[in-house]
N, C-alpha and C positions, 0 to 999 in steps of 0.2 A: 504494500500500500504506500504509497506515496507522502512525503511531506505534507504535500500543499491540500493535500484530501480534507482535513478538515477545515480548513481556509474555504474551498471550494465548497464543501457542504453548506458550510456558514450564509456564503455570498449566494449558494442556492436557493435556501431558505428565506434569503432576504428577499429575491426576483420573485419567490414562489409569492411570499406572504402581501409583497405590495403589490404586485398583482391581482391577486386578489382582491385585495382592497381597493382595487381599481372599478371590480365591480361589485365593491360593498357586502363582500360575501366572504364570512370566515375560510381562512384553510380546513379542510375537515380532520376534525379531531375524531369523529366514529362513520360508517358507513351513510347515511343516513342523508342526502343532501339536502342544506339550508335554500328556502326561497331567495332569487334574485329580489329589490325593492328597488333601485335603478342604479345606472349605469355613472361614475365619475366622467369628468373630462379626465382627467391624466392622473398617475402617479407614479412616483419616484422612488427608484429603491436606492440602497447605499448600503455597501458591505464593505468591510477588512479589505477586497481586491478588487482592483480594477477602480474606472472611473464610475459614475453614479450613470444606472442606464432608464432610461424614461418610456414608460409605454403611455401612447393614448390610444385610447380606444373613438375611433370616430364611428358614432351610430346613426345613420340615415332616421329619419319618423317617416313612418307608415301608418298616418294614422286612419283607425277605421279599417284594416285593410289586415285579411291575419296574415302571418307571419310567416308560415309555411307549412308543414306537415307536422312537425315537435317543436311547440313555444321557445321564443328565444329562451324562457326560463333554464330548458330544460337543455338546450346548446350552453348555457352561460352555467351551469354545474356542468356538466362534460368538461369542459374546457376550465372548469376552479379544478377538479381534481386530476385533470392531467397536468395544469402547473403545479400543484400539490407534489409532485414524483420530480420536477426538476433536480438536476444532482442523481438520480437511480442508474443503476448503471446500464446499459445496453447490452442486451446477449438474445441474439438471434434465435426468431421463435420463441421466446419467452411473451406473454399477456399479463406479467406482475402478476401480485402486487409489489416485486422486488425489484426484480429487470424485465425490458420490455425491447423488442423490437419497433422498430416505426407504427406498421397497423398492429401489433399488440400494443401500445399506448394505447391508440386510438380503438382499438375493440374495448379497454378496461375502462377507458374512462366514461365513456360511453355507456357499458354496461351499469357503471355506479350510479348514472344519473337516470335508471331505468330501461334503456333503449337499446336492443338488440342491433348488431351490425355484422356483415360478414368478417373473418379474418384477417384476409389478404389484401394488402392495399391495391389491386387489381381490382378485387372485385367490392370493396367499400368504394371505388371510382366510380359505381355502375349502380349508388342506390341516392335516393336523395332527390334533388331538383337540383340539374346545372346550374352555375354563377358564372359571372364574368371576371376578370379578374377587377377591375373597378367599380365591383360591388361589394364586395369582400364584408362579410357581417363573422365578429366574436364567435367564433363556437363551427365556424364553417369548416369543412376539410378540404386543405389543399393537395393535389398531389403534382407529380414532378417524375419527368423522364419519359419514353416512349420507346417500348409498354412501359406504364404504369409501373413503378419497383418504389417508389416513396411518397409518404403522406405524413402531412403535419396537420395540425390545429388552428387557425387564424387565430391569432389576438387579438392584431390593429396595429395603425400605424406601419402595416409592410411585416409586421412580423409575426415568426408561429413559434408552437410548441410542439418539438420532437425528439426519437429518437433517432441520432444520424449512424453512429459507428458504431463498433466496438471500442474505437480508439477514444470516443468522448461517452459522457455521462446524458442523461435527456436534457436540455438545454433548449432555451429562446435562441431562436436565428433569424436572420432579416434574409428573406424571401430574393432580392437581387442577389444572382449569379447563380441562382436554383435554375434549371430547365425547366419553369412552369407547363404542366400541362394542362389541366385543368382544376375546377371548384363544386364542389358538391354542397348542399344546402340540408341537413338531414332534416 
């Protein structure tokens, strides 16, 4: 294990937890997910490493108008407790709740906030309602490459929550220099 391992957990925790608080919704302490009450403009996180890294979340209003097949409520827990795992380590084929491959994140977290998804980030490409990539809403699933081989979480602001390597732990990453391919809406 590494020196910097608890540095980085540290600084993990910090992205995870102001993150959250981004969208006013505790980190989960038990299975259980807390209701969404609305959405912040921005928040800032600040750990022991690195510079202080800022997510906004920009929400379009639709109002009158639903939201799509699963309430943003229930995209915006999906998406608290996949940033919950930032810092978990990445190990191929794994679904957590330890280590996670790309669409195992996204199958667990998913699954926490109620809502069944296929496994494979191929075939979670193929459920949902397409996005464009200038619509991009909290809790949407991006993926990337062709075929299909990776999928993240939208946050906002350009950025997601995934798991990329083995070589990295599940981390926030900004979406330029990904091969975007497409946006799913669950």
């Amino acid at each position: 294990m590494s020196q910097h391992t608890p540095a980085l957990a540290t600084r993990a925790a910090a992205v995870a937890t102001a993150a959250a608080a981004a969208l006013l919704i505790p980190v989960p302490a038990s299975a259980a997910p807390a209701p969404v009450a609305e959405v912040a403009p921005a928040a800032v996180a600040t750990g022991p490493v690195g510079p202080p890294l800022r997510l906004t979340l920009n929400l379009p209003a639709v109002a009158g108008l639903p939201d799509t097949v699963v309430p943003f409520a229930a995209r915006a827990s999906a998406l608290k407790y996949a940033l919950s795992k930032v810092g978990a380590p990445y190990r191929y084929g794994a679904a957590g709740p330890k280590a996670f491959d790309c669409s195992g994140l996204v199958y667990w977290s998913y699954k926490q906030a109620g809502i069944s998804l296929p496994r494979s980030s191929r075939a979670q490409s193929r459920v949902g309602k397409p996005v464009s990539r200038d619509q991009l809403r909290p809790g949407d699933l991006v993926f990337f490459y062709k075929p299909v081989s990776h999928v993240g979480i939208y946050i906002g602001g350009g950025k997601i929550v995934h798991a990329s390597t083995r070589k990295a732990p599940v981390k926030i990453s900004d979406m330029a220099g990904k091969k975007f391919t497409t946006a799913r809406r669950i």
